[in-house]
C-alpha atoms as an extended CHARMM CRD file, in Angstrom:
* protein
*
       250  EXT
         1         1  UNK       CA             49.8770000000       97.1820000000       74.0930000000  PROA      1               0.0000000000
         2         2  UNK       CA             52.2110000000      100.1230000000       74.4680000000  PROA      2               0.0000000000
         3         3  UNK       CA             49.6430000000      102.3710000000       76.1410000000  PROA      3               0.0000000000
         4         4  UNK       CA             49.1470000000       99.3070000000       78.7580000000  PROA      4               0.0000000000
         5         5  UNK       CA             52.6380000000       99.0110000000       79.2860000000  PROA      5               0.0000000000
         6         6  UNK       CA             52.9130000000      102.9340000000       80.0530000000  PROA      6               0.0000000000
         7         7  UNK       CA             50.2050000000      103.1810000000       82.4270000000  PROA      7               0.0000000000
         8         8  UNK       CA             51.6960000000       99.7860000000       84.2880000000  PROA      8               0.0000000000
         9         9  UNK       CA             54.8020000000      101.6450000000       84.9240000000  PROA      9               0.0000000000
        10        10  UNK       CA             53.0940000000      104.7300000000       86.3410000000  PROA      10              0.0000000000
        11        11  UNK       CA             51.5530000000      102.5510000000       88.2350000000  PROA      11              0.0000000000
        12        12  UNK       CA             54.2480000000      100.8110000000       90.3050000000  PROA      12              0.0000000000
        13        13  UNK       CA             55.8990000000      104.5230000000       90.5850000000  PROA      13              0.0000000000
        14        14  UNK       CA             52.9270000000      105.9980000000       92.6230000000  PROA      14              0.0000000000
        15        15  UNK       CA             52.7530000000      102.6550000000       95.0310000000  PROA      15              0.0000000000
        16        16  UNK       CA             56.7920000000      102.4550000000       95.4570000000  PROA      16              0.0000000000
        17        17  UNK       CA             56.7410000000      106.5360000000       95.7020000000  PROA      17              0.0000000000
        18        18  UNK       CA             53.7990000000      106.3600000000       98.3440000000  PROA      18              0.0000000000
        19        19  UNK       CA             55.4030000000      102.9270000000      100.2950000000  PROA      19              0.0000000000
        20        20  UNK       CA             59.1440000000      105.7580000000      100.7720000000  PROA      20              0.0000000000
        21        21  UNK       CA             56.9680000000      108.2130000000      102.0460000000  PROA      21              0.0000000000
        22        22  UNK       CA             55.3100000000      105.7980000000      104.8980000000  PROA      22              0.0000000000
        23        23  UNK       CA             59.2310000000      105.1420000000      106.6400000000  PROA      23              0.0000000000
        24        24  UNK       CA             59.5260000000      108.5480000000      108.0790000000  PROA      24              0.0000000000
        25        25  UNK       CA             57.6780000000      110.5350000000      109.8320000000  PROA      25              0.0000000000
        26        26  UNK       CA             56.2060000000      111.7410000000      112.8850000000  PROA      26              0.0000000000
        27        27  UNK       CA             53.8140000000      110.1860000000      115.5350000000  PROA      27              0.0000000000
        28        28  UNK       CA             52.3080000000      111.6990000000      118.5570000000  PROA      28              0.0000000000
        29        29  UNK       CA             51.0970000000      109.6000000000      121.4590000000  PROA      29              0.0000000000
        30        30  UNK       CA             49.1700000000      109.8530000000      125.0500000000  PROA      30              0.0000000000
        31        31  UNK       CA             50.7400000000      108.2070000000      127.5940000000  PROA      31              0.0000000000
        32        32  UNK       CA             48.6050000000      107.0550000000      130.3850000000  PROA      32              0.0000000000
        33        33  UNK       CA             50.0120000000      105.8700000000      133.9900000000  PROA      33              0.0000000000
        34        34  UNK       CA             47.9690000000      104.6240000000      137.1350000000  PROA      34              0.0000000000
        35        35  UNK       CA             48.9060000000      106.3990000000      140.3340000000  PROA      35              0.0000000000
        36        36  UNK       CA             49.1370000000      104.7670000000      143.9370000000  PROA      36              0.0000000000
        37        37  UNK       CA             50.1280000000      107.2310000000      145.8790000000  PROA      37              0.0000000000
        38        38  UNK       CA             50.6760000000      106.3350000000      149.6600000000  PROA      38              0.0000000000
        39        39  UNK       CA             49.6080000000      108.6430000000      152.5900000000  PROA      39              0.0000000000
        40        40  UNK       CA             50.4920000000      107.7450000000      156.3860000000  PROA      40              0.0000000000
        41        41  UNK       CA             49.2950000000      108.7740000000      159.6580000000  PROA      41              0.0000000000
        42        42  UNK       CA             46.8530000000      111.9560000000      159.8090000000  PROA      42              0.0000000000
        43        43  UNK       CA             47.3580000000      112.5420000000      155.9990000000  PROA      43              0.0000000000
        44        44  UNK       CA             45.8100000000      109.2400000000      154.8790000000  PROA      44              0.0000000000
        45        45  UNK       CA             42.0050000000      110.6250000000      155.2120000000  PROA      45              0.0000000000
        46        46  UNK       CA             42.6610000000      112.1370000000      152.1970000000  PROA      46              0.0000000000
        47        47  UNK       CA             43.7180000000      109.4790000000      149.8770000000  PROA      47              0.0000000000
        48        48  UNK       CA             40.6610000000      109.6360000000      147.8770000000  PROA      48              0.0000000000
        49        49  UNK       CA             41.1980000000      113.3530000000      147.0950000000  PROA      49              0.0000000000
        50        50  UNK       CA             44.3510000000      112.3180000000      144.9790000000  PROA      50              0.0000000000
        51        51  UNK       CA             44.4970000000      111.9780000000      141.3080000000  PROA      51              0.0000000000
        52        52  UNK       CA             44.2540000000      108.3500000000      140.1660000000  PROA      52              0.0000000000
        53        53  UNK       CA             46.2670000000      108.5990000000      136.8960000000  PROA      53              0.0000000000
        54        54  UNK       CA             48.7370000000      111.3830000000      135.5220000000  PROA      54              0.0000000000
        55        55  UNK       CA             48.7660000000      111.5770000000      131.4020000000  PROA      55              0.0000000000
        56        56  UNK       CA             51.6950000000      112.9770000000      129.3730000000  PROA      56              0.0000000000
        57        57  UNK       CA             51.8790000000      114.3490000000      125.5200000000  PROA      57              0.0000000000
        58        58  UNK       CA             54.9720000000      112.2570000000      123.8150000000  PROA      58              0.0000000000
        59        59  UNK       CA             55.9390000000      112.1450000000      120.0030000000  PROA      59              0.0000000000
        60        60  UNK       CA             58.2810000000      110.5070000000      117.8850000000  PROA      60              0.0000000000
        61        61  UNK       CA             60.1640000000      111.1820000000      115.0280000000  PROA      61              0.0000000000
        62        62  UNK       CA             61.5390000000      108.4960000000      113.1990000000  PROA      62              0.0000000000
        63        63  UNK       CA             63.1600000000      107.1450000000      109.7210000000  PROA      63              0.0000000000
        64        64  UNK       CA             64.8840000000      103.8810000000      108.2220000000  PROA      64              0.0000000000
        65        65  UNK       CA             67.8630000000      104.4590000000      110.2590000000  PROA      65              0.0000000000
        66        66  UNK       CA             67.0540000000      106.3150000000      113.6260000000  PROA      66              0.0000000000
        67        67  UNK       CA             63.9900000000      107.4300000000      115.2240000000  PROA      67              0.0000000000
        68        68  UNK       CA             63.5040000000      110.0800000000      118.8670000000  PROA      68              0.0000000000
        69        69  UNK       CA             60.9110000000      109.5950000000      121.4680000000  PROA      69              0.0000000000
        70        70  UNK       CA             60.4260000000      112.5490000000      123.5570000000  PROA      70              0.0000000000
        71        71  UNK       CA             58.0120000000      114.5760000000      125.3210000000  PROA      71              0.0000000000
        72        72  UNK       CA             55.8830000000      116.7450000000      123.2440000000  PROA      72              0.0000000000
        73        73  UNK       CA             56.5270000000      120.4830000000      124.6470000000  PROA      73              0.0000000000
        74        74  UNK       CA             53.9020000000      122.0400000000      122.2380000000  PROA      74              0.0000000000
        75        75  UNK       CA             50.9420000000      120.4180000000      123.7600000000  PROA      75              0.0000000000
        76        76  UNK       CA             52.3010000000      119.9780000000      127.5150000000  PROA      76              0.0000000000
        77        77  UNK       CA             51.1530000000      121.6880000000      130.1230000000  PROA      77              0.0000000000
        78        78  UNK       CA             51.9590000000      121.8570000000      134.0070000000  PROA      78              0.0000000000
        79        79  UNK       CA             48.7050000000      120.1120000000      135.7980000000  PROA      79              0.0000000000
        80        80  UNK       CA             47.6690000000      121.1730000000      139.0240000000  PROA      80              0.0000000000
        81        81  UNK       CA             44.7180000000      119.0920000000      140.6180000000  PROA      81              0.0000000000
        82        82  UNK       CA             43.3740000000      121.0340000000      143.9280000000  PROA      82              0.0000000000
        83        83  UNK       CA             40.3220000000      119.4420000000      145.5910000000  PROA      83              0.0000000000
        84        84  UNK       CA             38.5700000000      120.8270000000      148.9350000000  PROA      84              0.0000000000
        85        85  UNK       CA             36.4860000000      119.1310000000      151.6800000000  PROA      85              0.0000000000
        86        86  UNK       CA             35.6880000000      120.2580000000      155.1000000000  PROA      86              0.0000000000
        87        87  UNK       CA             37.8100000000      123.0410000000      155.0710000000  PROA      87              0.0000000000
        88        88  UNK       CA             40.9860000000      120.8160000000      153.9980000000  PROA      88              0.0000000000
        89        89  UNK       CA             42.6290000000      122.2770000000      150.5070000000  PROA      89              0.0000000000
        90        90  UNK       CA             44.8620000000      119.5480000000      148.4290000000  PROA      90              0.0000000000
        91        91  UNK       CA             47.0330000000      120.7310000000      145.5000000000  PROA      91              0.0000000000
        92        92  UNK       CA             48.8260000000      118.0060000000      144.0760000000  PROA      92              0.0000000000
        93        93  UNK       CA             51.2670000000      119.0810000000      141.1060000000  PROA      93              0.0000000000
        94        94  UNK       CA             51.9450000000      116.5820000000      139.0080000000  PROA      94              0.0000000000
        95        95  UNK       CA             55.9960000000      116.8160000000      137.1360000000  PROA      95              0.0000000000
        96        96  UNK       CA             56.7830000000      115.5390000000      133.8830000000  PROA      96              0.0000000000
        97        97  UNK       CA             60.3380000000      115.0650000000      133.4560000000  PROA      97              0.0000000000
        98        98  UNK       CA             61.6480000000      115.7390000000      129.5490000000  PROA      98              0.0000000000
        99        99  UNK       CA             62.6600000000      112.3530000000      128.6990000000  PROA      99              0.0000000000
       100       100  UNK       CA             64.2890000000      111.4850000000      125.4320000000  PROA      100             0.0000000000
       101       101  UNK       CA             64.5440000000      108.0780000000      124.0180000000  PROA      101             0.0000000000
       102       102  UNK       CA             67.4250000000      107.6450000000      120.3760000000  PROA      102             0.0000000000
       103       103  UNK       CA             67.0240000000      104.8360000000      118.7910000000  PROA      103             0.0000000000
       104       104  UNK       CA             70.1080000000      103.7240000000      116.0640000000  PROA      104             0.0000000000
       105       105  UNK       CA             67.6620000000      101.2320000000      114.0040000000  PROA      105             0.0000000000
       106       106  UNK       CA             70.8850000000      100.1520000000      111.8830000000  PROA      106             0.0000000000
       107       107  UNK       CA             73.2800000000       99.1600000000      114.7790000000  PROA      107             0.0000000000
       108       108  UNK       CA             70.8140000000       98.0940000000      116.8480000000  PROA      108             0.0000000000
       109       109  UNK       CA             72.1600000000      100.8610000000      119.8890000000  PROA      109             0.0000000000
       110       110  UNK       CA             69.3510000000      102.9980000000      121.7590000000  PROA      110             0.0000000000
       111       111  UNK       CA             70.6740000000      106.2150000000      124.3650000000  PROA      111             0.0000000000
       112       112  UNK       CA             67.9680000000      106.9760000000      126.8700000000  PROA      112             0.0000000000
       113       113  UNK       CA             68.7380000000      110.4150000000      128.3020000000  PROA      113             0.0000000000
       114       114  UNK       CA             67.0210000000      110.3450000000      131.9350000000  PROA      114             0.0000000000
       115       115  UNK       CA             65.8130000000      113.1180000000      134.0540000000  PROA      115             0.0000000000
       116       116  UNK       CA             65.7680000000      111.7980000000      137.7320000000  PROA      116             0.0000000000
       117       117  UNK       CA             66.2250000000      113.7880000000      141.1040000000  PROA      117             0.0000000000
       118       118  UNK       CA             67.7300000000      117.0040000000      138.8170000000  PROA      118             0.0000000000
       119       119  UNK       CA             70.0160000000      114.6800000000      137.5040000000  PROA      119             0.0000000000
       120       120  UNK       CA             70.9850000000      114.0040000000      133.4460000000  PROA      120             0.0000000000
       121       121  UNK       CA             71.8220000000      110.2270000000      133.0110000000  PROA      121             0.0000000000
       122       122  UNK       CA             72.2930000000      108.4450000000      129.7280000000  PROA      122             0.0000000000
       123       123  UNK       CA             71.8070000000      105.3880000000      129.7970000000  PROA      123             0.0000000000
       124       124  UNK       CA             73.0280000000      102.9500000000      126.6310000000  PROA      124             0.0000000000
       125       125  UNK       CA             71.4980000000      100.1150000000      125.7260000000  PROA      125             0.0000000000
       126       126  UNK       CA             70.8650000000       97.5920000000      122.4510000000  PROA      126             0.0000000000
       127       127  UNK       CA             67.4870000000       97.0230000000      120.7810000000  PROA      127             0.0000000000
       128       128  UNK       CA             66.9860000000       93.2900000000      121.3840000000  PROA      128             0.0000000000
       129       129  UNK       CA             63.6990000000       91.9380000000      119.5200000000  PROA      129             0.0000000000
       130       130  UNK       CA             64.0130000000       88.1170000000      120.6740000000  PROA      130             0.0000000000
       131       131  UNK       CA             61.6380000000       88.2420000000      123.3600000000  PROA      131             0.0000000000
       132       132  UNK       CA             58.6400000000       89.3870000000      121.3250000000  PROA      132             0.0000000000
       133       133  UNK       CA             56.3070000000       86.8950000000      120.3420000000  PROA      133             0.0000000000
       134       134  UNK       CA             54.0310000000       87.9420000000      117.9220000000  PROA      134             0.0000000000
       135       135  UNK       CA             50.7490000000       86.2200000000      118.4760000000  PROA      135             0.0000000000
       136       136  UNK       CA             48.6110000000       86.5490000000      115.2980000000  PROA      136             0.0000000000
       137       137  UNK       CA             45.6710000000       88.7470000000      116.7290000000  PROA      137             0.0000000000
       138       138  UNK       CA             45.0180000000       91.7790000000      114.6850000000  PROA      138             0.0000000000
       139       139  UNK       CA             42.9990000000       95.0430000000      114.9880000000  PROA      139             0.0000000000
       140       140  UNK       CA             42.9090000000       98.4480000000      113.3950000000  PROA      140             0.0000000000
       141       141  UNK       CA             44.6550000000      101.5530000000      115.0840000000  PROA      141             0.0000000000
       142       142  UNK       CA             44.4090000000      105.2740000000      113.3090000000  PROA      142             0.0000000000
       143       143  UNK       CA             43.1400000000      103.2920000000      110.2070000000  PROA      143             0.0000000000
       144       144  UNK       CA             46.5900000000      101.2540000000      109.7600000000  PROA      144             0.0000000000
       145       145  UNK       CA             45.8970000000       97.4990000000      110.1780000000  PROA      145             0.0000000000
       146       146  UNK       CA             48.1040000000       96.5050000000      113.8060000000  PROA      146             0.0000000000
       147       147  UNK       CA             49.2920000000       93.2670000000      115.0170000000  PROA      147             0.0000000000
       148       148  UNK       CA             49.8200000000       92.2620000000      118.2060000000  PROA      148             0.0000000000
       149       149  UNK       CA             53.1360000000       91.0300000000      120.2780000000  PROA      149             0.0000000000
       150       150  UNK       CA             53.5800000000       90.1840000000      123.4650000000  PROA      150             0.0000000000
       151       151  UNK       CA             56.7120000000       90.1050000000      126.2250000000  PROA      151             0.0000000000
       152       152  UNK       CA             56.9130000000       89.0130000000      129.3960000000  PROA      152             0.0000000000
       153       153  UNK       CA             60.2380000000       91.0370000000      131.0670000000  PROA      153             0.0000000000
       154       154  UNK       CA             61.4100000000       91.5030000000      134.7380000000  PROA      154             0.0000000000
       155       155  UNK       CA             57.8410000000       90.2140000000      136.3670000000  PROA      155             0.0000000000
       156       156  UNK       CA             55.8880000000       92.5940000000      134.1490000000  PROA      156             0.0000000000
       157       157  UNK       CA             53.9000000000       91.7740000000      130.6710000000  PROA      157             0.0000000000
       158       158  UNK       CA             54.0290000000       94.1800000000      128.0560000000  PROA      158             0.0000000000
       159       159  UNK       CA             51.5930000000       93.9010000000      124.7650000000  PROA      159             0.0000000000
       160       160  UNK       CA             52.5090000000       95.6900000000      121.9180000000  PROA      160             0.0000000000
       161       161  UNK       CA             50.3230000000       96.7040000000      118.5470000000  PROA      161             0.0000000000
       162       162  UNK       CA             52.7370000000       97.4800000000      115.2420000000  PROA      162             0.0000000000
       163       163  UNK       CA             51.7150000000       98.5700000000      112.0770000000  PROA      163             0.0000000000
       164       164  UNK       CA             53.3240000000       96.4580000000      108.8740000000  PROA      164             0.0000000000
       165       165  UNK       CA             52.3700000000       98.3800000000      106.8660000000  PROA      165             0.0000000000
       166       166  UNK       CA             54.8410000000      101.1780000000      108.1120000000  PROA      166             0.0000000000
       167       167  UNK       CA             58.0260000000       99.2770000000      107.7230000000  PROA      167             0.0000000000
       168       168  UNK       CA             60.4870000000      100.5150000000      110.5450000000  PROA      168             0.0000000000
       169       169  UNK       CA             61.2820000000       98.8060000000      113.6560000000  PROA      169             0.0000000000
       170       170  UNK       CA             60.7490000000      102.0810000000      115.8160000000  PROA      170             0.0000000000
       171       171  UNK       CA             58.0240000000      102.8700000000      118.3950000000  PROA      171             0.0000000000
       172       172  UNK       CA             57.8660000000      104.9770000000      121.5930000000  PROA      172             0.0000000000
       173       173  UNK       CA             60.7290000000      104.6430000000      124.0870000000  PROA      173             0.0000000000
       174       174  UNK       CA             61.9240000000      101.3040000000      124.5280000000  PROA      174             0.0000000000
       175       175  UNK       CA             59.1770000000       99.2650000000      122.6390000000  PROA      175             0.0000000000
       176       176  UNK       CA             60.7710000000       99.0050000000      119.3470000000  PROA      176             0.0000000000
       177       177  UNK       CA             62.1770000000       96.2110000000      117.4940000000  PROA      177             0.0000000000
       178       178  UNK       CA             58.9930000000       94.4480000000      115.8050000000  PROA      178             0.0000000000
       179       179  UNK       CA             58.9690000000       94.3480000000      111.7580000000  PROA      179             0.0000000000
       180       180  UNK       CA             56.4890000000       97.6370000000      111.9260000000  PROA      180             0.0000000000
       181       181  UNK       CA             56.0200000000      100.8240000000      113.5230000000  PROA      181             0.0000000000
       182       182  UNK       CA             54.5320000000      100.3600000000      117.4550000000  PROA      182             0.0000000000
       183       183  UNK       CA             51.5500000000      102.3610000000      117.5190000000  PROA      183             0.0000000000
       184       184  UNK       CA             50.4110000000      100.9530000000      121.2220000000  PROA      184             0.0000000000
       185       185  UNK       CA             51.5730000000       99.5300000000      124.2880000000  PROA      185             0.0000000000
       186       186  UNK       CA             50.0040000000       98.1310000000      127.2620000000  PROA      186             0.0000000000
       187       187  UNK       CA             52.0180000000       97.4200000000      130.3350000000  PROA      187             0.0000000000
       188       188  UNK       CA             50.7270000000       95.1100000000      133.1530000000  PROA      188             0.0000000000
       189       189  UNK       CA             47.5360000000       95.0750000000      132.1890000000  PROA      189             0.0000000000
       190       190  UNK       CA             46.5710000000       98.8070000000      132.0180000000  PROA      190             0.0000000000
       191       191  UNK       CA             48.6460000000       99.6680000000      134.4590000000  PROA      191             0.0000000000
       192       192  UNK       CA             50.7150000000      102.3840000000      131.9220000000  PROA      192             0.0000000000
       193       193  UNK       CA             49.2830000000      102.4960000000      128.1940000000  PROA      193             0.0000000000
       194       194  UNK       CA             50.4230000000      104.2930000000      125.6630000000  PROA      194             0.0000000000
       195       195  UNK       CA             48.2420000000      105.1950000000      122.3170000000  PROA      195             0.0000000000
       196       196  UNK       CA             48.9570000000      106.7990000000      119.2920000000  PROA      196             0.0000000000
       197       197  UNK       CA             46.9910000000      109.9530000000      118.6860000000  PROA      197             0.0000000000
       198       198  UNK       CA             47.7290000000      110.4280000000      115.3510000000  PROA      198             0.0000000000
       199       199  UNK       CA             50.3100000000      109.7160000000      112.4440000000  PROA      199             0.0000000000
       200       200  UNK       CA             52.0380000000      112.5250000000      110.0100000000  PROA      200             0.0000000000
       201       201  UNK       CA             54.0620000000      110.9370000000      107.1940000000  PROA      201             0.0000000000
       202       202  UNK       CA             56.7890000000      112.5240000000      105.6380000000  PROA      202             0.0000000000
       203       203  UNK       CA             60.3070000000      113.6070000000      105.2880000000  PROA      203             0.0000000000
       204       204  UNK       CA             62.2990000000      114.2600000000      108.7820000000  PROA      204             0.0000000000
       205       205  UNK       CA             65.1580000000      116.4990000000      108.5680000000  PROA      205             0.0000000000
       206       206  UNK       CA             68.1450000000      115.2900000000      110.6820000000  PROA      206             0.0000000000
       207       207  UNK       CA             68.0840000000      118.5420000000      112.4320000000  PROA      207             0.0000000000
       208       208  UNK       CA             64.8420000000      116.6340000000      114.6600000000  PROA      208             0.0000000000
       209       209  UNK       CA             66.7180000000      113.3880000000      115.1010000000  PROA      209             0.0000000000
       210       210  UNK       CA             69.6670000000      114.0040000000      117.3520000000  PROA      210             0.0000000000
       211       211  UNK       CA             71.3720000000      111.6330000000      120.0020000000  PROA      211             0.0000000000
       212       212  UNK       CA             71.0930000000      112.9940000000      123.2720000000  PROA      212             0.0000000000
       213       213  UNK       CA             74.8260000000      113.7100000000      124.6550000000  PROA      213             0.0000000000
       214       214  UNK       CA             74.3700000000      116.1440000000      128.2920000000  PROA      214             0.0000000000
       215       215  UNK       CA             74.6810000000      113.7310000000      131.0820000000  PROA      215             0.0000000000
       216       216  UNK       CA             76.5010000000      110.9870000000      133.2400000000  PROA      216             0.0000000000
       217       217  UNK       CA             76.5110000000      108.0020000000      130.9640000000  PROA      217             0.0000000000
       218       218  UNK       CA             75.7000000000      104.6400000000      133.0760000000  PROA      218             0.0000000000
       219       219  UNK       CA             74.7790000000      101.3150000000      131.8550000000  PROA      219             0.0000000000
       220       220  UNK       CA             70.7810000000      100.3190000000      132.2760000000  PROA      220             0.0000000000
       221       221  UNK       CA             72.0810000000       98.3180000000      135.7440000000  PROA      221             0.0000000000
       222       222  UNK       CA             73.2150000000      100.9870000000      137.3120000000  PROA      222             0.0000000000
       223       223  UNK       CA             70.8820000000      103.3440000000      136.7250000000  PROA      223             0.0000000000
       224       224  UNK       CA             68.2770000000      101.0920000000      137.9680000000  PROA      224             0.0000000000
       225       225  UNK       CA             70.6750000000      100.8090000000      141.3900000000  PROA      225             0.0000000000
       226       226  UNK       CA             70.8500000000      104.4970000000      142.0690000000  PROA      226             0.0000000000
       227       227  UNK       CA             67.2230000000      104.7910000000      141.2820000000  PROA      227             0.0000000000
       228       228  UNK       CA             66.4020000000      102.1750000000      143.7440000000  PROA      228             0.0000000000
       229       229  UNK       CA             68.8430000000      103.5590000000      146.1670000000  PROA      229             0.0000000000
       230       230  UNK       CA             67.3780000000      107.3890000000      146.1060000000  PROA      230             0.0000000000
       231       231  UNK       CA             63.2930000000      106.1500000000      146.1850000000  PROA      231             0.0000000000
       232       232  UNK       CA             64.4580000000      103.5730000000      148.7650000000  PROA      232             0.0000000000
       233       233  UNK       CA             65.8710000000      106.5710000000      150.9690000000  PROA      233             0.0000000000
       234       234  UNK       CA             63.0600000000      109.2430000000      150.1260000000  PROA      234             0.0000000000
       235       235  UNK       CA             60.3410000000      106.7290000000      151.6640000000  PROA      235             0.0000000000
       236       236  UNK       CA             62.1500000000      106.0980000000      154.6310000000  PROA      236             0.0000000000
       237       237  UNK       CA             61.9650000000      109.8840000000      154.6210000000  PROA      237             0.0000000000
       238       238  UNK       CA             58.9420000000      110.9970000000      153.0770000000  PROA      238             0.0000000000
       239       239  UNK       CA             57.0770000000      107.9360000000      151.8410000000  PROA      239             0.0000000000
       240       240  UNK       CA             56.0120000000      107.4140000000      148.5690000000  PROA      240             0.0000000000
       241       241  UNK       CA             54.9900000000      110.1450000000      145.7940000000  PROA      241             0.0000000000
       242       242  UNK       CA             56.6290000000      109.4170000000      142.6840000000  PROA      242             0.0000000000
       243       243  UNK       CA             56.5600000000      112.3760000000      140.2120000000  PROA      243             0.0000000000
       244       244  UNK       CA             54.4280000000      113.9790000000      142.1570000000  PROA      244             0.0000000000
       245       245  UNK       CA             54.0300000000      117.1550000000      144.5510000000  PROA      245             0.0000000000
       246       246  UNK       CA             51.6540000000      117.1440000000      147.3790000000  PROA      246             0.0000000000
       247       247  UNK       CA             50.6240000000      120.0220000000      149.0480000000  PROA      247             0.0000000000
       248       248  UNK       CA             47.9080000000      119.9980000000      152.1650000000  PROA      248             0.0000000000
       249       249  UNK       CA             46.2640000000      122.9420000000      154.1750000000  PROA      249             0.0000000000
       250       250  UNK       CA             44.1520000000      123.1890000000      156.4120000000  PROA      250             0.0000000000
């Protein structure tokens, strides 16, 4: 009986040992976004010479109490797309901007530090988890059993996947606040995904989780006014590019 007893203990060490180790870590993820990019006049014969999506390398590091989304500089590289026909040469350079996402997952508080028209914003913000509805489907992502949740928020429908079985309300950028780790997100239908690529448990030093603090701190409405106001004013001007460079000789 004593013997029993022993190897019961050692038991529910190793399981509450290896359950520690699965709230911190670090995650990396592909983001995916669909491109429409708008040419006028003479320029618009070569439309179908344009990249139709633009891809990015993100990770996150993350623990009980705070987690950082960011882009991943190790594995990023500057794309250049150049296509020729009938003598016509288009470069299009796509720009990545070095976003970082902090997440306080104990006082509910998330600062988004934006890079838009070479300028730094930070933009605070709370985690609010009401709007989630978690719908019961289920299905397998990196080997970690994922349910799904769903959100409908200004005219757009996001779906979410979280994993249970890693117990921290984190995920990349703004989709956080489910009872698991977000491991995938689908906006609109496809329209921007992002996947995880693959999961690395383990301690995080707090060196790697810092709160962004260089930039002109706004709330999320008025950052979304003077981003409206300067792509507003570069289409009367330009048209519409997004993040992206166009380039066309002929």
């Amino acid at each position: 009986m004593k013997t029993m007893f022993l190897t019961w203990i050692g038991s529910m060490i190793f399981i509450l040992g290896a359950a520690q180790e699965n709230t911190s870590g670090k995650i990396y993820y592909e983001e995916i976004t669909k491109m429409e990019i708008k040419l006028e006049g003479e320029s618009s014969q070569f439309a179908d010479m344009l990249p139709k999506e633009q891809k990015s390398q993100q990770m996150l590091y993350f623990t009980p109490d705070a987690s950082l989304y960011q882009l991943n500089n190790e594995k990023q590289e500057e794309e250049t797309i150049s296509t020729e026909a009938e003598g016509t040469m288009v470069m299009v350079k796509m720009i990545q901007p070095n976003n970082k996402f902090y997440a306080d997952l104990i006082n509910k508080k998330t600062v988004e530090q934006r890079d838009f028209m070479s300028r730094i914003f930070l933009v605070e913000n709370t985690i609010d988890a009401a709007g989630w509805k978690i719908t019961g489907n289920q299905k397998p992502i990196l080997g970690y059993p994922c349910q799904e949740a769903v959100q409908a928020k200004d005219s757009s429908t996001i779906v979410a996947w979280f994993a249970p079985s890693i117990p921290v309300s984190a995920g990349p950028g703004k989709y956080l606040g489910l009872p698991g780790l977000v491991l995938a997100v689908d906006i609109d239908n496809g329209r921007r995904t992002i996947i995880a690529t693959s999961v690395e448990p383990g301690a995080v030093g707090k060196d790697l989780i810092v709160k962004p603090k260089g930039g002109k701190r706004v709330s999320p409405e008025e950052y979304d006014q003077i981003v409206a106001e300067k792509r507003k004013e570069m289409e009367q001007q330009y048209g519409s590019s997004g993040g992206v460079v166009i380039k066309i000789q002929q």
